[in-house]
N, C-alpha and C positions, 0 to 999 in steps of 0.2 A: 582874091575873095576867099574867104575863109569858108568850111566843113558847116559851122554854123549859118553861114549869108546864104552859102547854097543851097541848103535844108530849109530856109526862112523863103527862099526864092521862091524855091518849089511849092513850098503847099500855097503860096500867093496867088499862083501863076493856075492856079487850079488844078494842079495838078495829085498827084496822092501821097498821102503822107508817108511814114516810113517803112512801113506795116503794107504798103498797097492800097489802105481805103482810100477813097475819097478824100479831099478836105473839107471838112466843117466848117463854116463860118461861124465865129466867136472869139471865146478868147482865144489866145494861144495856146497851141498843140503843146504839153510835156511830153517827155521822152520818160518812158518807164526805165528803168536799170539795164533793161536789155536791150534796150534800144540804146542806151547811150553807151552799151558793150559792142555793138553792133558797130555803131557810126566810127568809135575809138581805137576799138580791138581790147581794150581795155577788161580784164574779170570781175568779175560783179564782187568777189572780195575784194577786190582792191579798189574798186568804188565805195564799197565801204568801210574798207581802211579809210578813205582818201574823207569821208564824211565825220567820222569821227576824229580824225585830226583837224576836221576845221580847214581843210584843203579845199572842199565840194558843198553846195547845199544841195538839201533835197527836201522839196513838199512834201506831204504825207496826205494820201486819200484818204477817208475816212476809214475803208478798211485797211490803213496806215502802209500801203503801200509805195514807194518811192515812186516820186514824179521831180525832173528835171527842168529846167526851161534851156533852149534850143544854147545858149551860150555858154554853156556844162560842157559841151564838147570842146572848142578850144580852149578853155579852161581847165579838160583834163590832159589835154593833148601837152600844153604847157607844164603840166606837175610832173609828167612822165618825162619829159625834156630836160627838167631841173634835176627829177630821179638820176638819170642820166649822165646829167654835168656833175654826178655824185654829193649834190644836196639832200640832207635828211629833211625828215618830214618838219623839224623843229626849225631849221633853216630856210624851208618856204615859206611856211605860214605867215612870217611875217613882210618878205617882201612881193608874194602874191598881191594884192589891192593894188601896190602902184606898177605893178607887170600886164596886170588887166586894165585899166582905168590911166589914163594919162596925168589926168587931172593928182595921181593919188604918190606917182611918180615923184621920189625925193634924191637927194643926192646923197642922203643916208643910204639910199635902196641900191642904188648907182655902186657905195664906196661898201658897202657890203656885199657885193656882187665881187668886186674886185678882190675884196679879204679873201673870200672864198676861191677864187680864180689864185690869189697869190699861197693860199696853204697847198692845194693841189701842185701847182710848180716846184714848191719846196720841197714839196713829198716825190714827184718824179725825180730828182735832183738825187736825194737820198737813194731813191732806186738805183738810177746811174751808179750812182760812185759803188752798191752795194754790187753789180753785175760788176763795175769795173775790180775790184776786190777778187771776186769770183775768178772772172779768166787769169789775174794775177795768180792765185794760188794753182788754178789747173793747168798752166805755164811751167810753173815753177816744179807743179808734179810731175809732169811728162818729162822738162829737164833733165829731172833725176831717175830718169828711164823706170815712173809710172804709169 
């Protein structure tokens, strides 16, 4: 069960929203920025980094204040994970839709997961061989009684 199913459980189940109120019955509860900083750990800047790259959407109240719907949370938890796997923001954006969405899922999204996985392996590789360089030269100094 995901951060979000629990959250959606709870205020179902009557119980209170994230805040400790009550739940309302109507539409669905949004999560203001601090709430989805709260459920994420995530900083309200980098949620909205994450909205100006097209990473996050966000509602606007009419005094244009950020409102979320309850599925922003596993959706930021995943971009921090991508962050992670050392994807830039230009690297998510587009195979975000089929990482959320089954249906959106291509084997383009699939064979660029992979590209990305295969530059990172090559670039450890480089590292290797550069550390292996390394102890050869401090080998060869100590050798010569440095």
């Amino acid at each position: 069960m995901s951060i979000s199913d629990t959250h959606v459980r709870a205020r179902t189940a009557g119980q209170t929203d994230l805040l400790g109120l009550p739940h309302r019955p109507g539409p669905p509860d949004l999560l203001s920025i601090g709430g989805l900083t709260e459920l994420t750990r995530v900083s309200p800047r980098s949620l909205r980094y994450y909205e100006e790259q097209g990473l996050l959407v966000a509602r606007r109240t009419e005094a244009g204040h950020r409102r979320y719907e309850s599925e922003a949370v596993d959706r930021v938890l995943l971009v921090q994970r991508l962050f992670a796997a050392g994807l830039s923001s230009a690297d998510i954006r587009p195979v975000l839709p089929g990482m959320i969405d089954d249906a959106q899922c291509t084997e383009g999204l699939v064979a660029e997961l992979r590209e990305h996985r295969d530059r990172l392996q090559q670039e450890v590789e480089r590292q290797i061989d550069t550390i292996d360089i390394l102890d050869e030269v401090i080998e060869e100094h100590l050798a010569h009684g440095g």
